[in-house]
ROSE-4610 file (N, C-alpha, C; in Angstrom, 1 decimal, always signed):
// ROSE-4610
residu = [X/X/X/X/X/X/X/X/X/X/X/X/X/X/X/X/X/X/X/X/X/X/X/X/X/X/X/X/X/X/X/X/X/X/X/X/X/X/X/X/X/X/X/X/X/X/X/X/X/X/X/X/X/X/X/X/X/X/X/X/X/X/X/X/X/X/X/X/X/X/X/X/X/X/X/X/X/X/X/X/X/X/X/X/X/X/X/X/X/X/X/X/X/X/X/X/X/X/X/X/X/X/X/X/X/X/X/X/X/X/X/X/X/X/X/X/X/X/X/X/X/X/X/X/X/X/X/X/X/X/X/X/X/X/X/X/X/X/X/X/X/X/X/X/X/X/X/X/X/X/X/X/X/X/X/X/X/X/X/X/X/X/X/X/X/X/X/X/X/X/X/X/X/X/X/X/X/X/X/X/X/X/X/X/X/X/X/X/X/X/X/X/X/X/X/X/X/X/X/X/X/X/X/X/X/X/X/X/X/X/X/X/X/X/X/X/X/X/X/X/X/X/X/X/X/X/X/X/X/X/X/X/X/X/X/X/X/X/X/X/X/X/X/X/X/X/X/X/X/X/X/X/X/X/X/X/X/X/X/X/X/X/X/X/X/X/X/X/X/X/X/X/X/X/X/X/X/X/X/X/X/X/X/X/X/X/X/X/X/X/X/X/X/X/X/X/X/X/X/X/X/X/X/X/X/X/X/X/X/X/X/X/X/X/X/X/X/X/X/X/X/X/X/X/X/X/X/X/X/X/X/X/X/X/X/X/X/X/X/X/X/X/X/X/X/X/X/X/X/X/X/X/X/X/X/X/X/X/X/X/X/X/X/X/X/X/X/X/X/X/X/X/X/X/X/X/X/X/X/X/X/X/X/X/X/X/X/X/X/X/X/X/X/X/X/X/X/X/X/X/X/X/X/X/X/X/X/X/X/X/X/X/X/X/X/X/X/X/X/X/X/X/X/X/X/X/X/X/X/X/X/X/X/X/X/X/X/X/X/X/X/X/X/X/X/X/X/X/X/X/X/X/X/X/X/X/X/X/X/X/X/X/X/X/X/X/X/X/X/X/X/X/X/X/X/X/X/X/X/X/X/X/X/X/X/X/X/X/X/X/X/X/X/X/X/X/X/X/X/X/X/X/X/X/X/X/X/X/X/X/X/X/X/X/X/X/X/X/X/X/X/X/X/X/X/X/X/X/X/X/X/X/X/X/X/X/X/X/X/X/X/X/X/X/X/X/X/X/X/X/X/X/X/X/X/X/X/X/X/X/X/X/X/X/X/X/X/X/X/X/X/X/X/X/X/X/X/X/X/X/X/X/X/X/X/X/X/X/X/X/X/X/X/X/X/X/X/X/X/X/X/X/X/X/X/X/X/X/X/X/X/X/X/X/X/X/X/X/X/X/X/X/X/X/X/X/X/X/X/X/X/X/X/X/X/X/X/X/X/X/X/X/X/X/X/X/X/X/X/X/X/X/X/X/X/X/X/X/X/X/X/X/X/X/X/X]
num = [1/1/1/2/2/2/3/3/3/4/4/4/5/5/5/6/6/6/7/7/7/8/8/8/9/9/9/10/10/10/11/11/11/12/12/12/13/13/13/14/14/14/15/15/15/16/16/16/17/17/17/18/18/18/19/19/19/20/20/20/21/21/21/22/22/22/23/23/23/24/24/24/25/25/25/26/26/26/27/27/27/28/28/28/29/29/29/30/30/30/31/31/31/32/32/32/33/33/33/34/34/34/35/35/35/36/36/36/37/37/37/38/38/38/39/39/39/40/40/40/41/41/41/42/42/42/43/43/43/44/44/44/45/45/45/46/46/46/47/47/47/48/48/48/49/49/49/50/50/50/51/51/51/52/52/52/53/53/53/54/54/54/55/55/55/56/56/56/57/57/57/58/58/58/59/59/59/60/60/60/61/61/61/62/62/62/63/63/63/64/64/64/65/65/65/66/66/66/67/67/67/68/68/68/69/69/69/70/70/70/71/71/71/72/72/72/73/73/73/74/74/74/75/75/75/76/76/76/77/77/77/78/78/78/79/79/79/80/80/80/81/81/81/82/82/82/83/83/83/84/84/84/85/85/85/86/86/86/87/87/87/88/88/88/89/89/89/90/90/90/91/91/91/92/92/92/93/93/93/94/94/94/95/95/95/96/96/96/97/97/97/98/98/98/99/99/99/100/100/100/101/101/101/102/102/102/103/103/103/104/104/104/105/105/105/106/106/106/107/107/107/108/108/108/109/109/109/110/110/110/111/111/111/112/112/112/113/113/113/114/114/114/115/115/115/116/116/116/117/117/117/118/118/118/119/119/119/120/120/120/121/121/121/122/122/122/123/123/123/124/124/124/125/125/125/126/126/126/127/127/127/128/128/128/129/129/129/130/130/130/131/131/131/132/132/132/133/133/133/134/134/134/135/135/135/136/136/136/137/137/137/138/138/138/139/139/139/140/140/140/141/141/141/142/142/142/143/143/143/144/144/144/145/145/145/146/146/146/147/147/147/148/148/148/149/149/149/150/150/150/151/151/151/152/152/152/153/153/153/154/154/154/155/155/155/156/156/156/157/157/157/158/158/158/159/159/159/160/160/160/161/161/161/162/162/162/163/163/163/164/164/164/165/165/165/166/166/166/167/167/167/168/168/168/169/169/169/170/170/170/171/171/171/172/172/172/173/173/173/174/174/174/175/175/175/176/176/176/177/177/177/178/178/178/179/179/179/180/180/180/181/181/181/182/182/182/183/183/183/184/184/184/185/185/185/186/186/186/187/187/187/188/188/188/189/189/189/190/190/190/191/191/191/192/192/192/193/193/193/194/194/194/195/195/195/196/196/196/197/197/197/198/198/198/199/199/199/200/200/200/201/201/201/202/202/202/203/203/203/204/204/204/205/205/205/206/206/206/207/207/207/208/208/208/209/209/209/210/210/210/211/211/211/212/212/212/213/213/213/214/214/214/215/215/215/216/216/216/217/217/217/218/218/218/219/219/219/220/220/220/221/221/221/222/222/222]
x = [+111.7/+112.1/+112.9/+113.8/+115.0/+114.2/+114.5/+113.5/+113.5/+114.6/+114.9/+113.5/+113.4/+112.9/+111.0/+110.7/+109.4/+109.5/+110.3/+110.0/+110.2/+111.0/+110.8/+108.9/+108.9/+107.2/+106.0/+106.7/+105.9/+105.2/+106.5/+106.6/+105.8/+105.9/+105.3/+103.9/+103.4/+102.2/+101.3/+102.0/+101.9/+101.6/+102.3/+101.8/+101.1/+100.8/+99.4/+98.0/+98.2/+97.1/+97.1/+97.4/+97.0/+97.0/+96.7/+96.2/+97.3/+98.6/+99.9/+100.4/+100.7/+100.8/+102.4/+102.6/+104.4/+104.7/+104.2/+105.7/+106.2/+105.4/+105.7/+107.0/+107.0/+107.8/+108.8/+110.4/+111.7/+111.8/+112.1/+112.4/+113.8/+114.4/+116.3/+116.4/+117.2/+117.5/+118.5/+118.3/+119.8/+120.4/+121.8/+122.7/+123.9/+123.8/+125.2/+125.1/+126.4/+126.8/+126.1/+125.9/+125.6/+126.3/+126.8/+127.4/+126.6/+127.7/+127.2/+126.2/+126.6/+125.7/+124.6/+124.3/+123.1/+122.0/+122.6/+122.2/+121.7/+122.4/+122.5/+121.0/+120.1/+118.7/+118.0/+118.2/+117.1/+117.8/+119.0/+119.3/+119.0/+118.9/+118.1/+116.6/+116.3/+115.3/+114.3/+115.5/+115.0/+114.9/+115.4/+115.6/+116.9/+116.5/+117.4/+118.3/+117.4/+118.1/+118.3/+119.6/+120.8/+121.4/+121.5/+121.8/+122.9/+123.6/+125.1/+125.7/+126.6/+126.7/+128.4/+128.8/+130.4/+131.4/+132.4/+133.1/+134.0/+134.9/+135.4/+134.4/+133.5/+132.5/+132.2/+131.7/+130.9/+132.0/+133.1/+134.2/+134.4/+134.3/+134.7/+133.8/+132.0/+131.4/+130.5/+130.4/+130.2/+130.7/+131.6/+131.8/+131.6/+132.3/+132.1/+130.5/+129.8/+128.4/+127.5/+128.2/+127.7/+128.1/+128.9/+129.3/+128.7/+128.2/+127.7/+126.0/+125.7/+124.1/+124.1/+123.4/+124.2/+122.5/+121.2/+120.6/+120.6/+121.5/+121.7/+121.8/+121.3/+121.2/+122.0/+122.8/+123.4/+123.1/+122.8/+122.3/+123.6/+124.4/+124.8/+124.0/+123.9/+122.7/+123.3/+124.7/+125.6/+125.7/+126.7/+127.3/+128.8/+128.5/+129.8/+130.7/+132.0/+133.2/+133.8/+134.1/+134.9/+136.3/+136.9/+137.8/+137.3/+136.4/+135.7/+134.8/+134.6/+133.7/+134.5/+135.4/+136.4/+136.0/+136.2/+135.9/+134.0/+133.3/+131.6/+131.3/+131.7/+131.6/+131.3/+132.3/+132.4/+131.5/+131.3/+130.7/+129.0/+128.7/+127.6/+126.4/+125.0/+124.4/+123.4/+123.2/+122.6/+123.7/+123.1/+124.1/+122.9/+122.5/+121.1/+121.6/+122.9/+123.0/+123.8/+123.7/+124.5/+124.4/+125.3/+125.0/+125.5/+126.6/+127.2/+128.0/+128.1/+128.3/+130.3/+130.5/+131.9/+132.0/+130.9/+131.3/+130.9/+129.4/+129.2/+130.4/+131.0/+132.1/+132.9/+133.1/+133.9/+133.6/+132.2/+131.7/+131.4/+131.6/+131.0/+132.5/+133.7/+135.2/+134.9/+134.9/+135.0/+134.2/+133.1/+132.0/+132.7/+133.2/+133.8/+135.2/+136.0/+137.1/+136.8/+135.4/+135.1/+134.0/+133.2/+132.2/+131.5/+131.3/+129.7/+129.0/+127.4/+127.2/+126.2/+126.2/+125.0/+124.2/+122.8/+121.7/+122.0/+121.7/+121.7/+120.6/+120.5/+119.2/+120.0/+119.6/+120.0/+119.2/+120.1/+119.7/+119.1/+118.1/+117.6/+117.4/+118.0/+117.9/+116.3/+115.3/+114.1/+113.7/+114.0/+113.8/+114.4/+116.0/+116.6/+117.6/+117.5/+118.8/+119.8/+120.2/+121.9/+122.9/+122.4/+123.5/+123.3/+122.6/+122.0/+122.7/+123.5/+123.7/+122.5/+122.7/+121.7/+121.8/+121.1/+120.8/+119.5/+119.7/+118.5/+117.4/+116.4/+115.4/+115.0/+115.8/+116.1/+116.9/+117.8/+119.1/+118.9/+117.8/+118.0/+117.3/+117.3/+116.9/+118.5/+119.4/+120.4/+121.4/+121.2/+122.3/+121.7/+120.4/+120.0/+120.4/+120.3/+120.7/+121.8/+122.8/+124.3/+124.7/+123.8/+124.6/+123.8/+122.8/+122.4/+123.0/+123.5/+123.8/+125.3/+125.5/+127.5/+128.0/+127.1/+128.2/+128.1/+126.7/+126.1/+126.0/+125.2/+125.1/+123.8/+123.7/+122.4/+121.4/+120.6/+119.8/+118.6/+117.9/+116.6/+115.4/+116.0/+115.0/+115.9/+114.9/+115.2/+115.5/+116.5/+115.9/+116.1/+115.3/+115.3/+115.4/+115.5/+115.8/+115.0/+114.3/+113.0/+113.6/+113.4/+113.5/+113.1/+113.7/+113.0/+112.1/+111.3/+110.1/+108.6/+107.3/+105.9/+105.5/+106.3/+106.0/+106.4/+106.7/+106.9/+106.6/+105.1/+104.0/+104.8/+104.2/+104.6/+105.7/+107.1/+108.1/+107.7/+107.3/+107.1/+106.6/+105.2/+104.2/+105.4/+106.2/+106.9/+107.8/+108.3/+109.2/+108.6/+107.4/+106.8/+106.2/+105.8/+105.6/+107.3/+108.1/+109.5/+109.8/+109.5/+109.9/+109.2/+107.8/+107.0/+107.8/+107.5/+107.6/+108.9/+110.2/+111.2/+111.1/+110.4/+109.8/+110.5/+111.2/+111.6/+110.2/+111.0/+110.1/+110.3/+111.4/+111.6/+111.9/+111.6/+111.3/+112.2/+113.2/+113.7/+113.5/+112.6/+112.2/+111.8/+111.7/+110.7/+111.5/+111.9/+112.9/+111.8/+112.6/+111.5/+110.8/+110.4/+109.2/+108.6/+108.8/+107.4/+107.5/+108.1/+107.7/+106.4/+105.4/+104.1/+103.6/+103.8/+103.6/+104.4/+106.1/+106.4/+105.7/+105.2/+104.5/+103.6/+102.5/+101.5/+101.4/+103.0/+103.3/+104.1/+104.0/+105.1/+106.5/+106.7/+108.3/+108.1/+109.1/+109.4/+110.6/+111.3/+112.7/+112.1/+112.5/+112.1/+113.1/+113.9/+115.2/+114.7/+114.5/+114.1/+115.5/+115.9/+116.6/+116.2/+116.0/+115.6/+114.3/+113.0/+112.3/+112.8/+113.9/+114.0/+115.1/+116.3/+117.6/+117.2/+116.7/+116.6/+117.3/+117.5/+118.0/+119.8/+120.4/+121.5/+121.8/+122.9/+123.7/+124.0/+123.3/+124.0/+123.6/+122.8/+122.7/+121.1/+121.3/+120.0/+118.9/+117.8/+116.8/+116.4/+117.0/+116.9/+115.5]
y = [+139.5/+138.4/+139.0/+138.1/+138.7/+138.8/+139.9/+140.3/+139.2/+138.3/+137.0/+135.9/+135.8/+135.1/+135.5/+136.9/+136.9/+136.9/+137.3/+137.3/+135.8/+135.0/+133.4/+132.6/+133.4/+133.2/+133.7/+134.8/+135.5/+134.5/+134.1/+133.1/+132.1/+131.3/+130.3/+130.0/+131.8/+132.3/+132.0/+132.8/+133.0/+131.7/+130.4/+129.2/+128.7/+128.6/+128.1/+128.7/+130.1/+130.8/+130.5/+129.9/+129.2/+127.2/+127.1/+125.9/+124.8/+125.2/+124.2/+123.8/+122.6/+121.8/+122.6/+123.8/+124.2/+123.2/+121.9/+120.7/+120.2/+119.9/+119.2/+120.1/+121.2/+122.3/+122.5/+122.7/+122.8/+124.4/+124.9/+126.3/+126.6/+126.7/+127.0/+128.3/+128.7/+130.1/+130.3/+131.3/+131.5/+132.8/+132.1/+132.7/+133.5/+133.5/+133.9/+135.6/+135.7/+137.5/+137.5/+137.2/+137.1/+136.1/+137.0/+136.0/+135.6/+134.3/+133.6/+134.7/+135.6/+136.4/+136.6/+136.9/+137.3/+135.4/+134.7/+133.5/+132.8/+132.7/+132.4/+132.3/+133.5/+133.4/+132.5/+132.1/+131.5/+129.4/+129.1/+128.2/+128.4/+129.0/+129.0/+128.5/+129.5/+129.3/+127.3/+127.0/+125.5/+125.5/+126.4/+126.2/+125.8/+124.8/+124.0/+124.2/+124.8/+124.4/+126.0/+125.9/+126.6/+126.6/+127.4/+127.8/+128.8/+128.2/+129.2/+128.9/+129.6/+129.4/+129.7/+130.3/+130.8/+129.7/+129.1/+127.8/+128.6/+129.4/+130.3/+130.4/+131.8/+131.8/+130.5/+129.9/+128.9/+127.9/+127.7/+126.9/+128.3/+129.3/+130.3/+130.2/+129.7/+130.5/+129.2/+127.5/+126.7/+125.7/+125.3/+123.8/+123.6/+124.9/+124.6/+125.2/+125.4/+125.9/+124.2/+123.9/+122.1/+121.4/+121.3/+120.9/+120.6/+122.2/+122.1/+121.6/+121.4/+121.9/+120.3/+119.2/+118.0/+117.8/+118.5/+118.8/+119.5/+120.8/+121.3/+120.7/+121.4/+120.8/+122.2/+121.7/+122.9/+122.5/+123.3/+123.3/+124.0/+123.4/+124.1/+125.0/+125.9/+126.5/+127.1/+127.2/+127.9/+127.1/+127.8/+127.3/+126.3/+125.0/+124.4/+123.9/+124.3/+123.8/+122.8/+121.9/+120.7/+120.5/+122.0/+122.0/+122.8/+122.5/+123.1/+121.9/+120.5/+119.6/+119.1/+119.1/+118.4/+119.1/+120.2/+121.2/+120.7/+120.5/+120.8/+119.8/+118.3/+117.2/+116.9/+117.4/+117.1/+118.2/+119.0/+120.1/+119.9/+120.1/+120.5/+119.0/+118.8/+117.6/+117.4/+119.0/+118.6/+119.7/+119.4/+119.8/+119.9/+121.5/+121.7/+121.8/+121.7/+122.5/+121.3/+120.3/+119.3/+119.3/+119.9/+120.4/+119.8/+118.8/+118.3/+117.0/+115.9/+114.9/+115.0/+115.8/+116.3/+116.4/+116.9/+117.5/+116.0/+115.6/+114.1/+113.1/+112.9/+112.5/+112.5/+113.8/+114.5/+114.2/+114.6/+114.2/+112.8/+112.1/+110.3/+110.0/+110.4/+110.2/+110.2/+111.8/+112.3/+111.8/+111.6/+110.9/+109.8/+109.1/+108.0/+108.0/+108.9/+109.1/+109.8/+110.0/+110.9/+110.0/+108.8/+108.1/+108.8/+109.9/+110.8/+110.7/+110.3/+110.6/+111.8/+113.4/+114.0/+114.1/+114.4/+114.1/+115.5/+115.1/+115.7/+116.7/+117.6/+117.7/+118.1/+117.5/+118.0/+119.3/+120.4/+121.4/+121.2/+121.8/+121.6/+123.1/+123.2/+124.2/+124.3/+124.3/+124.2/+125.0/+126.4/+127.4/+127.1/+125.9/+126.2/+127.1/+127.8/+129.3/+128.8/+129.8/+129.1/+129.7/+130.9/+131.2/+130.8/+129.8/+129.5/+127.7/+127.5/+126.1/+125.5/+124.0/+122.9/+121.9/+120.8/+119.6/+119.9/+119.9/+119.7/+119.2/+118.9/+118.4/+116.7/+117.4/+115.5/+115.1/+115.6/+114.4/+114.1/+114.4/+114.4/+112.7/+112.0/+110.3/+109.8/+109.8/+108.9/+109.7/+111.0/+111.9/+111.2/+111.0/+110.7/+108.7/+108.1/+106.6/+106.7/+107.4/+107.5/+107.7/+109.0/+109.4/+108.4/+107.7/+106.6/+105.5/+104.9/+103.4/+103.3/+104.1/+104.3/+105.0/+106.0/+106.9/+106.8/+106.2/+105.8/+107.0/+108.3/+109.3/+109.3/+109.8/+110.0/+111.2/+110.9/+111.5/+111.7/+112.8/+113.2/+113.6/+114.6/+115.4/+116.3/+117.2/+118.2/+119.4/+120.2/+121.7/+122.7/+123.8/+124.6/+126.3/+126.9/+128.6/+129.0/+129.3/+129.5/+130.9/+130.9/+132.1/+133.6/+134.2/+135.2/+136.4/+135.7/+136.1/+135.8/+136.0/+136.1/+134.9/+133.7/+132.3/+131.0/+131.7/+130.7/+129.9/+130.0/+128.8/+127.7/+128.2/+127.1/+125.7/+126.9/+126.3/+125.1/+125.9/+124.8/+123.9/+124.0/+122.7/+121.8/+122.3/+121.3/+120.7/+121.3/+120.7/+119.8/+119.8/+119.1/+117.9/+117.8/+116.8/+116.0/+116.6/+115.9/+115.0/+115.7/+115.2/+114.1/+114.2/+112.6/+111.7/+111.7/+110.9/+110.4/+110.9/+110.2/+109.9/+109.3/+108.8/+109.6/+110.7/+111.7/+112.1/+112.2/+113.0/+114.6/+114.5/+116.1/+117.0/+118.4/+119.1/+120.2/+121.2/+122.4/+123.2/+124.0/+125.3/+126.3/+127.8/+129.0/+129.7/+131.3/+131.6/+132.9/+133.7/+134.9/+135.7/+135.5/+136.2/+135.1/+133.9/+133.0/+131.7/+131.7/+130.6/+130.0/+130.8/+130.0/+129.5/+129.9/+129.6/+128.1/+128.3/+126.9/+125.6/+126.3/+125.2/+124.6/+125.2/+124.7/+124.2/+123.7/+123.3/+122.2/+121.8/+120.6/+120.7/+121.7/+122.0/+121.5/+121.3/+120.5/+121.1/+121.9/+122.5/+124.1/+125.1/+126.8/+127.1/+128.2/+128.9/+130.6/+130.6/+132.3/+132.4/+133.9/+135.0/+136.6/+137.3/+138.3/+138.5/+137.4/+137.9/+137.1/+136.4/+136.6/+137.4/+137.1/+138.1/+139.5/+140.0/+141.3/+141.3/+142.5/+142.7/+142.5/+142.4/+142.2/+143.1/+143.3/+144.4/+143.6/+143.6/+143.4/+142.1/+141.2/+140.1/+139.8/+138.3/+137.7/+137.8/+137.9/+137.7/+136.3/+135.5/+134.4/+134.5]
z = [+176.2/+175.3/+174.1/+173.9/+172.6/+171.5/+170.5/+169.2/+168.5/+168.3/+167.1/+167.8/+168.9/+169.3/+169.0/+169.5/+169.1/+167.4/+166.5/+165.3/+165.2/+165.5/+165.4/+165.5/+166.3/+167.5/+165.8/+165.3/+164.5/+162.9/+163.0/+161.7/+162.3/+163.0/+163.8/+163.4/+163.8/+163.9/+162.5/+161.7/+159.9/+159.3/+160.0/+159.4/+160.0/+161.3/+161.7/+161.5/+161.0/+160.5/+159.1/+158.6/+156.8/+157.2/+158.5/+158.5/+158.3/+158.6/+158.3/+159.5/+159.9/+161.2/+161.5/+162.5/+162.3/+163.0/+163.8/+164.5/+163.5/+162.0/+160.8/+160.0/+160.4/+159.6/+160.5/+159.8/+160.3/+159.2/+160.3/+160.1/+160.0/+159.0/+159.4/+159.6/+160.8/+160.9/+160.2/+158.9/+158.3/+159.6/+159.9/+160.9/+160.2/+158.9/+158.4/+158.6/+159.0/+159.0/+160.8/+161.3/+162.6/+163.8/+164.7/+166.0/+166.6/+167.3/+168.1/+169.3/+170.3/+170.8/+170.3/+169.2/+168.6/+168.2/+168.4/+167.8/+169.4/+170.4/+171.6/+172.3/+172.2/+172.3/+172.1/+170.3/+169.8/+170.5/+170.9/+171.1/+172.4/+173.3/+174.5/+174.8/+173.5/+173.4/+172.9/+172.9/+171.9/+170.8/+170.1/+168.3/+168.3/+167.0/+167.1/+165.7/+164.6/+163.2/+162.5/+162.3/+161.5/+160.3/+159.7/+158.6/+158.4/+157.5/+157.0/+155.9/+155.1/+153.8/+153.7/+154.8/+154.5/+156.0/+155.4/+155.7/+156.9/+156.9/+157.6/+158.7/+158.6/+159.2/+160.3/+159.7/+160.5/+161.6/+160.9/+161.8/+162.9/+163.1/+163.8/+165.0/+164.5/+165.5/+166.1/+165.3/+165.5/+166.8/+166.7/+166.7/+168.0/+168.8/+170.5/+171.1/+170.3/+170.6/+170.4/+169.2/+168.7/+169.7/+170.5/+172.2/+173.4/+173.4/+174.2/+174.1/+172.8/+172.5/+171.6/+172.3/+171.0/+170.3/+170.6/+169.6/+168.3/+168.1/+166.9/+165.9/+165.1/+163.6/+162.2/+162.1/+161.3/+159.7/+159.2/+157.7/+156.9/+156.1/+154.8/+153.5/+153.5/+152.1/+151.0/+151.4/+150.0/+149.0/+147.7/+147.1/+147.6/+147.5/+148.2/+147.3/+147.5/+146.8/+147.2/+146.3/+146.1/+147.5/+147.3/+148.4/+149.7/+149.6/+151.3/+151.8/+151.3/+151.8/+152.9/+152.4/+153.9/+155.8/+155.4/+155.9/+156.8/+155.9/+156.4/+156.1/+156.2/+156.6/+157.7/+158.9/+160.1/+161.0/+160.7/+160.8/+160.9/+159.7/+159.7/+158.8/+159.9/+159.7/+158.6/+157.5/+156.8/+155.1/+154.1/+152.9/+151.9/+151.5/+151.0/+149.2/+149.0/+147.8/+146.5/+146.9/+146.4/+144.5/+143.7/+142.5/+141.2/+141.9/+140.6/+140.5/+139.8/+140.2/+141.0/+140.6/+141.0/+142.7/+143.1/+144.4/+145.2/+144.2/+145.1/+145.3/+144.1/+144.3/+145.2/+145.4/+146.8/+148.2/+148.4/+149.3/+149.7/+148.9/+149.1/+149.8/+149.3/+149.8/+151.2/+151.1/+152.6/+154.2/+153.2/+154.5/+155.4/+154.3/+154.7/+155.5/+155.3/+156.0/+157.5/+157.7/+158.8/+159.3/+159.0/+159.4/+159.9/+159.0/+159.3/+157.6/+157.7/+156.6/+156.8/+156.1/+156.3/+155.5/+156.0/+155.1/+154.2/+152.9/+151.5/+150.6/+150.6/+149.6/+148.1/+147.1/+145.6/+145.0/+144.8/+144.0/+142.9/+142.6/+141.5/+140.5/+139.6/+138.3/+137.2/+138.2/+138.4/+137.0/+136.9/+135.7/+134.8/+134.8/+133.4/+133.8/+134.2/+134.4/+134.1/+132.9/+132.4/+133.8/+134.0/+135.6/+137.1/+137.3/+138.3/+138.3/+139.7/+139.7/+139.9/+139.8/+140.0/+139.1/+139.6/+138.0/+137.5/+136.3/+135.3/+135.7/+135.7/+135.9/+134.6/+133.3/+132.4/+133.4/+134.1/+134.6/+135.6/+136.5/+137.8/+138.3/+137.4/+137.7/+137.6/+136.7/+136.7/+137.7/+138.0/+138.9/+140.6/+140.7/+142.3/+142.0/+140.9/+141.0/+141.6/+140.9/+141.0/+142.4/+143.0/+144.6/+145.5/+145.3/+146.0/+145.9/+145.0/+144.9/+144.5/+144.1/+143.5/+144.3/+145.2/+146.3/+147.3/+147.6/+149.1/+150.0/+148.8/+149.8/+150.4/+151.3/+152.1/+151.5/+150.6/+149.6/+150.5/+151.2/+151.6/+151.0/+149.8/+149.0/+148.8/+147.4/+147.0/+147.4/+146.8/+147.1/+145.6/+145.8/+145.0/+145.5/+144.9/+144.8/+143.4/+143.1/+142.1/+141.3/+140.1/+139.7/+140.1/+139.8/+140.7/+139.9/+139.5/+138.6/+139.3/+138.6/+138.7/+139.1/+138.5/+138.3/+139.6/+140.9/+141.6/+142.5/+142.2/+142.5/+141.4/+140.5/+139.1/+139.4/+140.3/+140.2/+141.6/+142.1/+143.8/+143.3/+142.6/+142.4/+141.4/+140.5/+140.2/+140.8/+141.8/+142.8/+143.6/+144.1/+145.2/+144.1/+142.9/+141.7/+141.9/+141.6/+141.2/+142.8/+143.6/+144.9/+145.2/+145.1/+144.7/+144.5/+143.2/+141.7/+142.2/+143.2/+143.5/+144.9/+145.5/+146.6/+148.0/+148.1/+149.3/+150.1/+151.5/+152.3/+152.5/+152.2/+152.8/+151.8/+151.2/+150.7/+151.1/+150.3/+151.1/+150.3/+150.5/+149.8/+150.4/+150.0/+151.0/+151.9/+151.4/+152.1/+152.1/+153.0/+154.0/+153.1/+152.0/+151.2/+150.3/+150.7/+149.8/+150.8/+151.9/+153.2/+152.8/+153.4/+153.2/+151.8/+150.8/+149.4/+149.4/+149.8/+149.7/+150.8/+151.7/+152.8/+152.6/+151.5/+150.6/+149.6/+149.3/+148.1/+148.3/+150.0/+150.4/+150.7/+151.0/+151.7/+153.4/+153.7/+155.1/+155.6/+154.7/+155.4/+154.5/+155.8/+155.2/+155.5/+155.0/+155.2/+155.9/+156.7/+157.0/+157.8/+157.1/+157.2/+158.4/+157.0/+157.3/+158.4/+158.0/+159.0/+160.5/+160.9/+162.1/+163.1/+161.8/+162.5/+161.7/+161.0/+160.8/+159.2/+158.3/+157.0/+157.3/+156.4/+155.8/+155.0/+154.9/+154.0/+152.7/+151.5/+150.3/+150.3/+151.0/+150.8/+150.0/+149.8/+149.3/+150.9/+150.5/+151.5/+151.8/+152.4/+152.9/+154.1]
């Protein structure tokens, strides 16, 4: 059995031993910096959800694998630009990073010119971090009115990237409060060193990286 796949099997494991239903949990394989060969396994295997963050990249190693496979579910998790929505509209079924009413803008056009809408999660700037994208947590009632009812975007739930400090329980339990209180089901939090912490805290989408494809050079630990 391919290593991606038992370390897939591994994670699996790790959440049903803290008592968390994994059919309820969508695991996204972050795929970036890795080919299609190396990916090929785990879509054999019946995984279905994907993750990538570079636009190049993904048109390179996507579209004719999305062909053959019409379960796939490709996840955006980057920073997305205004002039690359065009681009990952057609592409890819979900958009984790949605940051500013600028890009909604963009995207509400585009959907439309392509009669795809994908499901959305809004970033959220959960710590405050002046260097960190996202919306506010004051703004994020008239910013989710706006892309629901003026842009007709497909709004699912939040996501967040937590400071990367002592405190990120703190941040989940407020994320999984904020996610309520605006009546979402889906949750995108918990990347390969606090997965289970966000699964206890109401995340429904996990980003693991490293523990299924292995480390990365120079990158974030997804």
């Amino acid at each position: 059995m391919h290593k991606s796949i038992l370390n897939l099997n591994s994670v699996k494991n790790e959440i049903e031993k803290e008592n968390i239903n994994v059919k309820n949990t969508k695991i996204i394989a972050i795929s970036k910096t890795f080919s299609i060969k190396d990916i090929l396994p785990l879509i054999e295997h019946g995984h279905n959800h994907f993750g990538e963050n570079k636009i190049q990249e993904s048109l390179e190693k996507w579209p004719e694998v999305k062909k053959k496979n019409e379960n796939l579910k490709l996840h955006f998790v980057g920073k997305l630009q205004t002039n690359k929505v065009k681009f990952v509209i057609p592409l890819f079924d979900y958009i984790h990073s949605l940051d500013s009413l600028k890009l909604a803008k963009k995207i509400s056009l585009q959907q439309i010119k392509v009669n795809f809408k994908p499901k959305i999660f809004i970033q959220v700037n959960v710590g405050e971090e002046i260097q960190k994208n996202g919306i506010l947590i004051d703004e994020l009632e008239p910013f989710i009115n706006q892309c629901k009812k003026n842009l007709d975007l497909n709004i699912v739930g939040l996501m967040c990237i937590p400071p990367n400090d002592e405190n990120t329980e703190k941040y989940f339990t407020k994320m999984e409060t904020l996610n309520n209180e605006f009546g979402f089901q889906e949750l995108s939090m918990g990347m390969s060193n606090d997965y289970l912490l966000a699964l206890k805290l109401g995340s429904t989408f996990i980003r693991i990286g490293t523990k299924i494809f292995g480390k990365r050079d120079n990158e974030i630990n997804f």
